[in-house]
SEFIGU-899767 format. One record per residue: x, z, y of N, C-alpha, C, O in turn; residue in one letter. Coordinates in steps of 0.2 Angstrom, whole numbers, padded with zeros to 4 digits, always signed. Last residue first. Layout:
<pts>
XZYXZYXZYXZYa;...
</pts>
This chain:
<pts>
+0094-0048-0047+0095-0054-0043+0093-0054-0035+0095-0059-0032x;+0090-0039-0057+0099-0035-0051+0098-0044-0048+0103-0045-0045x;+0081-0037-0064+0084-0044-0065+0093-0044-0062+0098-0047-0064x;+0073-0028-0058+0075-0028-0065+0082-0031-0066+0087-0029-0069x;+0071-0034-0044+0075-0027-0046+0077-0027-0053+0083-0026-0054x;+0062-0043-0048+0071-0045-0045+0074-0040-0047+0078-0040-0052x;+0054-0037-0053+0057-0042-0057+0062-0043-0054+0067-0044-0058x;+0048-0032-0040+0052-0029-0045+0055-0032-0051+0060-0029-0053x;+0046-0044-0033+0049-0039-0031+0052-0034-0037+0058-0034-0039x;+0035-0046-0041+0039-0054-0038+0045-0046-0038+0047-0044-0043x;+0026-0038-0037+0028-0039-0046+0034-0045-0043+0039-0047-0047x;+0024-0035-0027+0026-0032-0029+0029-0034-0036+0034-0032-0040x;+0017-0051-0022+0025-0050-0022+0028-0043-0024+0034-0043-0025x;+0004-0049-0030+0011-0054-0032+0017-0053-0028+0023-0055-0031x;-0002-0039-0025+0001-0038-0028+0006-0046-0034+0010-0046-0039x;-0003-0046-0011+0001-0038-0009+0003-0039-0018+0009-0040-0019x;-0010-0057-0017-0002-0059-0012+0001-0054-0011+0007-0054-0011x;-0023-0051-0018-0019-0053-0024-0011-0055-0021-0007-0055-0025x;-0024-0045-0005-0024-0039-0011-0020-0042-0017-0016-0039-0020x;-0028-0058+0001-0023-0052+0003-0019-0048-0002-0012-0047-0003x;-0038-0064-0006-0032-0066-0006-0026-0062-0005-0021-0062-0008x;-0050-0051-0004-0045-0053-0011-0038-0057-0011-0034-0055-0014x;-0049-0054+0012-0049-0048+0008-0045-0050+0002-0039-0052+0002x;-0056-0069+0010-0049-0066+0014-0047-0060+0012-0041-0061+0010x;-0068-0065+0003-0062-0069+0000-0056-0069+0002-0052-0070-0001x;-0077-0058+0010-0074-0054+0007-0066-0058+0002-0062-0055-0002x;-0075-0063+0028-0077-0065+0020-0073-0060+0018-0069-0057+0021x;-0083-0052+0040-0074-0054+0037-0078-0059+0030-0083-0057+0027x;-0095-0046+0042-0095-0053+0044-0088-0056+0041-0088-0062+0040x;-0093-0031+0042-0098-0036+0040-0098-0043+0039-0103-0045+0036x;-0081-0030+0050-0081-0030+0042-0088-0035+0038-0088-0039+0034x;-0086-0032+0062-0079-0037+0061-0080-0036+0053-0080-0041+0049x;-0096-0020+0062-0100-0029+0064-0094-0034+0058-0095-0038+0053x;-0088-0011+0061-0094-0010+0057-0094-0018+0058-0092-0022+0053x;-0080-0012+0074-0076-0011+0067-0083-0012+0060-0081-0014+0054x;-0090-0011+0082-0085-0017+0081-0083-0016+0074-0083-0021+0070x;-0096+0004+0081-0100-0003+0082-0093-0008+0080-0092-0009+0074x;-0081+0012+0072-0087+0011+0077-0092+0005+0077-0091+0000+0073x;-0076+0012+0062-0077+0016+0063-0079+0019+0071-0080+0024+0073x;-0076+0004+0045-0078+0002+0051-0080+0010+0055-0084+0013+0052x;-0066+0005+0033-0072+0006+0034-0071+0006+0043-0066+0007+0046x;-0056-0001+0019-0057-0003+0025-0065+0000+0028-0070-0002+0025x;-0052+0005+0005-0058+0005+0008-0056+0004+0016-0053+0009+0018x;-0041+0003-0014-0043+0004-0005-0051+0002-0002-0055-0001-0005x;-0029+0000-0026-0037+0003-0024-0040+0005-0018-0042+0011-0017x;-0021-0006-0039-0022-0004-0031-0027-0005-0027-0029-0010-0026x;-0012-0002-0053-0017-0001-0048-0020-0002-0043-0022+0004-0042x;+0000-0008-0064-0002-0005-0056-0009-0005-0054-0011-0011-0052x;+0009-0003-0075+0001-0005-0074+0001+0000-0069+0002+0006-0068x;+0023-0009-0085+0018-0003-0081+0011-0007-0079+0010-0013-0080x;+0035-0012-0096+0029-0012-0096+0023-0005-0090+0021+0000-0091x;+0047-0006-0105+0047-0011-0100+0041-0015-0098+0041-0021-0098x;+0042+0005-0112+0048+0005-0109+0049+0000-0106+0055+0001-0104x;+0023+0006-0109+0030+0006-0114+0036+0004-0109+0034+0002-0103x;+0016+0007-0097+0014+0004-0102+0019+0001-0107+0020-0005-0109x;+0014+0021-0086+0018+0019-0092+0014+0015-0095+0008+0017-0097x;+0004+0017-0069+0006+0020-0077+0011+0016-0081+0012+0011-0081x;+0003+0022-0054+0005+0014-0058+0008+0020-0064+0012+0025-0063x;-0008+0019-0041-0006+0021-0045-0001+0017-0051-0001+0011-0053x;-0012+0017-0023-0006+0016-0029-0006+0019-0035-0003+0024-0034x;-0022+0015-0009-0021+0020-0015-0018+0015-0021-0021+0010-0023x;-0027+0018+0006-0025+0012+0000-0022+0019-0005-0021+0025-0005x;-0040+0015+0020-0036+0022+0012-0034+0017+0007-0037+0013+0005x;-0042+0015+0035-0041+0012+0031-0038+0017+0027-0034+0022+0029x;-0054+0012+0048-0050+0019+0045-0049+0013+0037-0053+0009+0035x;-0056+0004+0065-0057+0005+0058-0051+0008+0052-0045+0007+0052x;-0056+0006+0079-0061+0004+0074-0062+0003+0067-0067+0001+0064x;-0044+0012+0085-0050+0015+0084-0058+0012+0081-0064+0014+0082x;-0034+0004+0079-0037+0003+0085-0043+0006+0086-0048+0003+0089x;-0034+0011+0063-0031+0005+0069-0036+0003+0073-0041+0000+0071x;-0029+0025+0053-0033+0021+0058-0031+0018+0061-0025+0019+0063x;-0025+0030+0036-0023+0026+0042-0030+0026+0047-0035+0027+0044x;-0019+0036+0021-0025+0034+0026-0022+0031+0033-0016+0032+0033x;-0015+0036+0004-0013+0036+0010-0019+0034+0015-0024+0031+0013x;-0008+0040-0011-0015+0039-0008-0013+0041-0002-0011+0047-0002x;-0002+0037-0027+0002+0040-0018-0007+0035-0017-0010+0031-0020x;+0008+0041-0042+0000+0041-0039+0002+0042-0030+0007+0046-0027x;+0014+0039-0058+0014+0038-0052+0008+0037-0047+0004+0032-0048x;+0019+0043-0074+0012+0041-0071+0015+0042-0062+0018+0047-0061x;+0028+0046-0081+0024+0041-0084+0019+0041-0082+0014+0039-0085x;+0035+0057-0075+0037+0053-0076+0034+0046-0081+0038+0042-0084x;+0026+0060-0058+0027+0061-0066+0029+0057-0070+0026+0052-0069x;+0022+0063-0045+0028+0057-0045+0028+0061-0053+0030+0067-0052x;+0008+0059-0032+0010+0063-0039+0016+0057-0041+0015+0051-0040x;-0001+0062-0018+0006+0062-0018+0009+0066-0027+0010+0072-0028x;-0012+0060-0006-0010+0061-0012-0005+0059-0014-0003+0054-0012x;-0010+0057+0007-0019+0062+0006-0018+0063-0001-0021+0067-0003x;-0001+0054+0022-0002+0056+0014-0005+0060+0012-0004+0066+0013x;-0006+0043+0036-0005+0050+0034-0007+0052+0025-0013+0052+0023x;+0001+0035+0047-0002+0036+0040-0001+0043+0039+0004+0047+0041x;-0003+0030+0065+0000+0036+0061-0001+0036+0052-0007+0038+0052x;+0002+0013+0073-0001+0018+0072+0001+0024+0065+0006+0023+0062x;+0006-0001+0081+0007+0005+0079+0001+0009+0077-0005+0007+0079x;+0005-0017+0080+0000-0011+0080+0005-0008+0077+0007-0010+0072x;+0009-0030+0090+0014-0027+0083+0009-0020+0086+0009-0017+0092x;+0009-0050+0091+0008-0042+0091+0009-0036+0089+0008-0037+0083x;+0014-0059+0086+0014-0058+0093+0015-0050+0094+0020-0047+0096x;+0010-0059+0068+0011-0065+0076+0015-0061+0081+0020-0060+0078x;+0009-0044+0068+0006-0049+0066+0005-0055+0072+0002-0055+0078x;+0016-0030+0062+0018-0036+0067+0014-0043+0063+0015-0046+0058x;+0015-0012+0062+0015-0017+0058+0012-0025+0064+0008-0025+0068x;+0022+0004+0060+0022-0002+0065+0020-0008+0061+0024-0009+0057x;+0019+0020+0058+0019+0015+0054+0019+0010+0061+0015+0011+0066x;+0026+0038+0058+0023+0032+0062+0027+0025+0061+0032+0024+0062x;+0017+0050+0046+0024+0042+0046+0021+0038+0052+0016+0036+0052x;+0017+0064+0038+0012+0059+0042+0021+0054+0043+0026+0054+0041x;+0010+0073+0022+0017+0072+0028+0013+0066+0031+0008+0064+0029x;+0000+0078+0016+0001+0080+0023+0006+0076+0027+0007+0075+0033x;+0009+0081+0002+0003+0080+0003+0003+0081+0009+0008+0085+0011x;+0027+0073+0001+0022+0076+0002+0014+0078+0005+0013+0076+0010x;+0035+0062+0001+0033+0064-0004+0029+0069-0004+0026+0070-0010x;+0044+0070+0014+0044+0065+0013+0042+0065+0004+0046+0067+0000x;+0036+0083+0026+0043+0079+0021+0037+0076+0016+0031+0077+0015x;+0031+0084+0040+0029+0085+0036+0036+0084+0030+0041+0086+0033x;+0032+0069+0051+0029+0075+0051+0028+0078+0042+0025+0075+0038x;+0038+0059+0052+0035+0061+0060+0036+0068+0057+0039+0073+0060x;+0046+0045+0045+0045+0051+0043+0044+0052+0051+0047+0048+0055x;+0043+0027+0049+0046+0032+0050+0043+0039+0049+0038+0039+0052x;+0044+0011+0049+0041+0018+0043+0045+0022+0045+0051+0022+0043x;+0040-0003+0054+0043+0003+0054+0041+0006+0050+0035+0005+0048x;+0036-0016+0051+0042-0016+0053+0045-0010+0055+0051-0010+0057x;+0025-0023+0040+0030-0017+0041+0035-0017+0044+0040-0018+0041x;+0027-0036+0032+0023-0037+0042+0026-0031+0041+0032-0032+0040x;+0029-0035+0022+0037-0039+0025+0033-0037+0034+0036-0037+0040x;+0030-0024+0009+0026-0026+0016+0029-0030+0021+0033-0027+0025x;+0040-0026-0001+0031-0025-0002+0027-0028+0002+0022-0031+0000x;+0050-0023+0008+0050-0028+0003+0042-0030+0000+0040-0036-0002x;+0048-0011+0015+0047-0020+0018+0048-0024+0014+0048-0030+0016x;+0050-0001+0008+0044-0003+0010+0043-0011+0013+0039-0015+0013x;+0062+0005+0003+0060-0003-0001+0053-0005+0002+0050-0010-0001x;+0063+0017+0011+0066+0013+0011+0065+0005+0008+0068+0000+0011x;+0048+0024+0004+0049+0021+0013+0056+0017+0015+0056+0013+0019x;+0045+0018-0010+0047+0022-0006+0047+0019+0000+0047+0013+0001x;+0037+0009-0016+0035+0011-0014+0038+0015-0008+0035+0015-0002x;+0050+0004-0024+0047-0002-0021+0040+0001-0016+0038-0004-0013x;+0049+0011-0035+0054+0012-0031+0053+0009-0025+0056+0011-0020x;+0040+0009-0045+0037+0017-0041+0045+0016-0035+0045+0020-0030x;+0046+0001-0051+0039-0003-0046+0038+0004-0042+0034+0005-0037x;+0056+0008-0058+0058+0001-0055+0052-0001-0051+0053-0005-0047x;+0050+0017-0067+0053+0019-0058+0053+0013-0055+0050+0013-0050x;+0042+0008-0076+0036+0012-0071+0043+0016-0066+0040+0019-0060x;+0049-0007-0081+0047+0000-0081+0045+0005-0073+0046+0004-0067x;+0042-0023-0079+0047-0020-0078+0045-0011-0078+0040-0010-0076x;+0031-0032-0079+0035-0033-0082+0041-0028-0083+0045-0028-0088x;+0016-0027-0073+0022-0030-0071+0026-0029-0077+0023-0026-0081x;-0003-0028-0072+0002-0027-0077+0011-0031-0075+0011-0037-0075x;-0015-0023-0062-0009-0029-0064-0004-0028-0066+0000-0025-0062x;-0031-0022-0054-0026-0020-0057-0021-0026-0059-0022-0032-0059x;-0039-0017-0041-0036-0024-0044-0031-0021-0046-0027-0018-0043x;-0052-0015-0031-0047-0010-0036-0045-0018-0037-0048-0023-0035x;-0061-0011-0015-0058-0015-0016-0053-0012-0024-0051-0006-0024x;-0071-0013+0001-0067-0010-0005-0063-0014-0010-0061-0020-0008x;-0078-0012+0017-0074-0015+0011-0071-0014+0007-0065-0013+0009x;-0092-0008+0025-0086-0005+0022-0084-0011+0017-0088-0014+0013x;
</pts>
């Protein structure tokens, strides 16, 4: 299993980065994302499911996320999500992002890649865990990149 928390303070108030979540501004965060579509459930809700498309090179994995938490208050923001890809490995990312004053939040971003058969188990054990981090820090340098445009209206 691979885990993973990394936090990072953005520049901009806590809707302007809680908006950058939404399934509209999802590609801006996630540019490999190339679908999000509501399947099941409503949108912002514990339950609802989404079939997600995601395009690396060539090839482009489908599969279903499914929303395991979902809190929108207005100084605190929470979405916790799961997935599987390819029947080897089950993946949970989780967003939190608090008020840290009116032009100030604190993002969060916390997940577990777990391996969900022999391959999926071996390919984790063996991935550097420093490919992992570069990721995690690239997801959260373009959310802040992304928001600050927002802020900025550029």
């Amino acid at each position: 299993m691979l885990t993973w928390k990394e936090k990072r303070r953005i520049p901009t108030n806590i809707e302007t980065v809680w908006a950058l979540f939404q399934p509209d501004q999802l590609q801006r965060i996630m540019p490999k994302v190339v679908e999000h579509e509501l399947i099941e459930g409503e949108q912002g809700q514990v339950g609802s499911k989404h079939k997600q498309s995601y395009q690396e090179g060539e090839r482009v994995e489908t599969y279903i996320v499914e929303t395991l938490a979902y809190e929108d208050k207005e100084d605190y923001k929470h979405l916790t999500m799961t997935f599987n890809i390819g029947k080897a490995f089950k993946i949970e990312r989780s967003y939190t992002i608090i008020t840290k004053g009116s032009q100030e939040s604190l993002l969060t971003y916390e997940g577990a890649n777990r391996g969900t058969n022999w391959f999926g188990k071996l390919f984790l054990k063996l991935a550097p865990s420093s490919k992992n981090d570069q990721v995690v820090q690239e997801f959260l340098d373009r959310v802040v990149e992304e928001a600050e445009k927002e802020q900025t209206g550029s």
